[in-house]
Each structure stands twice: as structure tokens, then as C-alpha cells.
C-alpha positions as CSV (number, residue, x, y, z in Angstrom):
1,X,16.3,4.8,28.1
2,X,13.7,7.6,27.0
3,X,15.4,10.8,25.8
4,X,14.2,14.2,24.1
5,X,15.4,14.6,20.8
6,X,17.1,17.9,21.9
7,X,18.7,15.8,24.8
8,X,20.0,13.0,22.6
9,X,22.0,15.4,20.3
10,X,24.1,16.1,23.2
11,X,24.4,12.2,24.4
12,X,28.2,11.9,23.5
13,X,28.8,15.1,25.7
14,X,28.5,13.4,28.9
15,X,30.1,10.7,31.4
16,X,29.9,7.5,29.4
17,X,27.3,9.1,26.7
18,X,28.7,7.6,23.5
19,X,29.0,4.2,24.9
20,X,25.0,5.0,26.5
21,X,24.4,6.0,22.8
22,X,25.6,3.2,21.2
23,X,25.0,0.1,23.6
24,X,21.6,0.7,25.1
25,X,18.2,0.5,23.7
26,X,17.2,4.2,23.0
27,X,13.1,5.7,22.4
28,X,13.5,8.8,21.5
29,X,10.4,11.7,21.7
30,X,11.1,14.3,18.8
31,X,11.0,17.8,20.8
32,X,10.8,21.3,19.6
33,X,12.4,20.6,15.7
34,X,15.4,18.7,17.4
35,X,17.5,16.5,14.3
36,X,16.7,12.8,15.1
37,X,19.2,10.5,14.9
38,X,19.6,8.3,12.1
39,X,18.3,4.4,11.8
40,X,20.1,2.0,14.2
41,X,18.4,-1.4,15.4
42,X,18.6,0.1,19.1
43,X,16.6,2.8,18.7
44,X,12.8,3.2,18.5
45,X,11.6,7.1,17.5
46,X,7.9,8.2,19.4
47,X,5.5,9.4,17.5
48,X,5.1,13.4,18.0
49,X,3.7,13.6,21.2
50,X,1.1,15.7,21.7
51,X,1.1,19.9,22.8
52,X,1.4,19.6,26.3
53,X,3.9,16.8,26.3
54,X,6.1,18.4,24.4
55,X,7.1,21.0,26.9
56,X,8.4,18.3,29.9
57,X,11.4,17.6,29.5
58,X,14.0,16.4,32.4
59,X,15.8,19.6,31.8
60,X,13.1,21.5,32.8
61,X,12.2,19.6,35.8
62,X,15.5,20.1,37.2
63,X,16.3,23.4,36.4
64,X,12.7,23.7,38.5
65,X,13.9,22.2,41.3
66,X,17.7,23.7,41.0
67,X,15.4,26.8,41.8
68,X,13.7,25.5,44.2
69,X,10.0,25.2,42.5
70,X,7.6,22.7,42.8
71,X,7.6,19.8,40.6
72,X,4.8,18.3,41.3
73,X,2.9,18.7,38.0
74,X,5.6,16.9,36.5
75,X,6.3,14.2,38.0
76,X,4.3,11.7,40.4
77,X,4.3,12.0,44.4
78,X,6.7,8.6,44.6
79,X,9.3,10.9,42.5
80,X,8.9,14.0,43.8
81,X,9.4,12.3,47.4
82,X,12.6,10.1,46.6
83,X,14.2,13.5,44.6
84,X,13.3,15.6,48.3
85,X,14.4,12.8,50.2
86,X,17.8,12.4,48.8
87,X,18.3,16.1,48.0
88,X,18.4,15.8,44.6
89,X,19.2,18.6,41.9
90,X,19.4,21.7,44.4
């Protein structure tokens, strides 16, 4: 799993997130001065990614699509189609 720092400081908030946390391997991007997560052997931290990267974040995609924007500069056409197609995050 790939997760933004900011979004991995939440992780034991949701369904099944401290068992997500602590049983499957974890690569996490730092974002936006977000505390990282101390050493464990299943998780891998990114290097900082660059400017533009750092704004795209899953949150943003679907609050984008909760509103009913396009999405496609964030994510690929296969994506974009299987979220329309199964009415995903509106």
C-alpha cells in the first residue's frame, strides 16, 4: 500500500486501519510537513517527491469527484472509467 504521510497519521482511524498499519507492507510519500512514522521492517519512506507530486493526494481526487469535477489530470483513463463506471465517490 502507498499512503501520504498526512493519510497514514490517521490509518488507525479507520475500518481495519491498525491491523492495515501493522500487517501490510507500507511506502509512505512525506506530504506537506506530515510526522512520519517511526522505523518498522514493513515500511519503506519515498524520497520527497517532487512540487507537483506533492499536491495529489487520494483525498483530493475524491473530494473532486464527490463534487463532481473531472479527474482526469489525476488519474489515467482506465481509472477514471472503472471510478464512472461503478459510481464511485459521488
Amino acid at each position: 500500500f502507498v499512503y501520504g504521510a498526512d493519510s497514514y497519521s490517521s490509518i488507525t482511524g479507520w475500518q481495519n486501519g491498525t491491523w492495515l498499519a501493522r500487517n501490510m507492507p507500507v511506502l509512505i510519500a512525506p506530504r506537506n510537513g506530515a510526522r512520519l512514522p517511526g522505523n518498522n521492517a514493513h515500511i519503506s519512506i519515498l524520497p520527497p517527491l517532487s512540487l507537483e507530486l506533492q499536491h495529489l493526494s487520494s483525498t483530493a481526487v475524491r473530494g473532486a469527484l464527490e463534487r463532481g469535477e473531472d479527474v482526469s489530470t489525476f488519474v489515467s483513463e482506465p481509472i477514471a472509467t472503472y471510478i464512472r463506471d461503478h459510481d464511485l465517490f459521488s
